[in-house]
C-alpha positions in Angstrom: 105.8 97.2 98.6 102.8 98.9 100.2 98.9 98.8 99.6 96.4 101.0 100.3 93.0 99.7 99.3 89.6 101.3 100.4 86.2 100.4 99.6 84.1 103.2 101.3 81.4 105.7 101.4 83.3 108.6 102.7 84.8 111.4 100.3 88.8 111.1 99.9 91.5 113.6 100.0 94.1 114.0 97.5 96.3 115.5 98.6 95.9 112.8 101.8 96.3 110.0 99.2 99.7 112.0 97.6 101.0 112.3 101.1 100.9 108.7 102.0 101.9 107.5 98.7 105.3 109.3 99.2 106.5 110.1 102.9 109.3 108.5 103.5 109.7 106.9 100.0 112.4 108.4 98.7 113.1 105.3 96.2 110.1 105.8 94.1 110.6 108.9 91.0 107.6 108.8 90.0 104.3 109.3 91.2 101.0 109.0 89.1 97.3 109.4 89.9 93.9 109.7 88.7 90.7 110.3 90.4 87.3 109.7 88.5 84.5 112.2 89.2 80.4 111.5 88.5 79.3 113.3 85.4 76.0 115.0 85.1 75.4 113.8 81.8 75.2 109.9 80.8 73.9 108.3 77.7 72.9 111.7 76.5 70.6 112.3 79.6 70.9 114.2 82.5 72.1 112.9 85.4 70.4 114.0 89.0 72.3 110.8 91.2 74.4 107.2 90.8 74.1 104.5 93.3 77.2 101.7 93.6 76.3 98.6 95.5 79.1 95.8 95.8 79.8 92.8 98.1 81.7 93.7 101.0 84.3 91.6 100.9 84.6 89.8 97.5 84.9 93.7 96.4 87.8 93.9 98.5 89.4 90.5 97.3 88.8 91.3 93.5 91.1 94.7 93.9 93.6 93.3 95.8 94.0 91.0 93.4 93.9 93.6 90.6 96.6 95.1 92.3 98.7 91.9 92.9 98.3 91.4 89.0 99.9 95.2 88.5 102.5 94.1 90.4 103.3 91.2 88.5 103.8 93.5 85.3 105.8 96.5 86.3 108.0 97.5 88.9 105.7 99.0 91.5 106.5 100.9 95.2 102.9 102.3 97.0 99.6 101.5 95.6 96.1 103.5 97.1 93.1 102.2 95.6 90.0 104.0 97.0 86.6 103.0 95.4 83.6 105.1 96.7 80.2 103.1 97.2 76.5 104.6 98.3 74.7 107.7 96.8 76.8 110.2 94.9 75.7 113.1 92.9 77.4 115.0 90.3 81.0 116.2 90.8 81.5 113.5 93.2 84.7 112.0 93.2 84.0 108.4 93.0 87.8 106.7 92.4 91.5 107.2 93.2 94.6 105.2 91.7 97.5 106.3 93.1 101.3 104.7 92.2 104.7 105.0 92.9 107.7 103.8 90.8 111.3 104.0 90.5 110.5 104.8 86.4 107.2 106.9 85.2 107.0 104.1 82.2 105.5 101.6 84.7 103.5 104.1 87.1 101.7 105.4 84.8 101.0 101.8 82.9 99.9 100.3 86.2 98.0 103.0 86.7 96.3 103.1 83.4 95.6 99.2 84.0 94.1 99.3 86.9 91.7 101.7 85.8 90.6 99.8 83.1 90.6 96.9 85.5 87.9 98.7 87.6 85.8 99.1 84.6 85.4 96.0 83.6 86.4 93.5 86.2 85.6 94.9 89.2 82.4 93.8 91.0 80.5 97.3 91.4 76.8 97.6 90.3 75.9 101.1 89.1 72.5 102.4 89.3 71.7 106.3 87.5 69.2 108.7 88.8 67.8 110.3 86.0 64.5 112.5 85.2 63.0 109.3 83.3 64.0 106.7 86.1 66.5 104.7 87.3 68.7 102.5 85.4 71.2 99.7 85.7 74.7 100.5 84.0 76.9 97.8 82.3 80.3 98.3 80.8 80.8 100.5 77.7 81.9 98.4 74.8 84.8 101.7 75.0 85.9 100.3 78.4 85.7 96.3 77.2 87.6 97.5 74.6 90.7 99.3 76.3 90.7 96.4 78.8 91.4 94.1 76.1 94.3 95.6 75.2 96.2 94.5 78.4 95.2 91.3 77.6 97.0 91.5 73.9 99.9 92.8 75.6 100.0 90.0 78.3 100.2 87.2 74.9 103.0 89.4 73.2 105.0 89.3 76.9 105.1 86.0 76.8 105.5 85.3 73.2 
């Protein structure tokens, strides 16, 4: 079991990210990622800019244990969690979840989880650029929503 998790202003690669998540891991069949991008359009308003602002540290400490609690559902090899912080403007990449398994069932899961994790759970403030100001963002009720689904399926596990 190996972690990779980044909380940074710097851009990321992808194909870096692929790279680490399988050299020399010849164990793991399956490999699934996702990188989130900044949109231009928010709320039906253009948008110019976004600003993330976290903790250093406590960020750092809530995805690692987002990641711990991944592990503790599926059968899991490499993880990379990069979260971007500071000014980005549209087309930006802003996130990358990266997982390997021995089964694509549970890499793609974990990786679907941890996104919706992020969303929700994770202690990022965003702050939108846009032509009529700036504004504060909160969770979509969209995001609550699909988090709350891991939450169902944690009761039926146990049940």
């Amino acid at each position: 079991m190996t972690d990779r998790i980044l909380v940074q202003t710097a851009d990321f690669s992808f194909a870096a990210e692929y790279d680490w998540l399988v050299s020399g891991n010849t164990g793991d069949g399956a490999v699934v990622s996702f990188v989130g991008r900044m949109r231009d359009l928010n709320l039906g308003d253009p948008v110019a800019a976004m600003e993330l602002e976290h903790y250093p540290g406590m960020t750092e400490k809530s995805l690692q244990a987002l990641v711990a609690e991944a592990r503790g559902r599926w059968q899991l090899g490499r993880i990379s969690l990069i979260h971007r912080v500071g000014r980005l403007e549209p087309g930006d990449q802003i996130v990358w979840v990266g997982t390997t398994s021995p089964h694509r069932g549970d890499a793609f899961a974990a990786t679907d989880f941890i996104m919706d994790a992020l969303k929700t759970r994770a202690p990022f403030w965003k702050k939108e650029i846009t032509a009529e100001g700036e504004r504060w963002l909160e969770a979509r009720g969209s995001d609550v929503d699909r988090a709350q689904r891991w939450e169902k399926n944690s009761i039926n596990q146990q049940e």
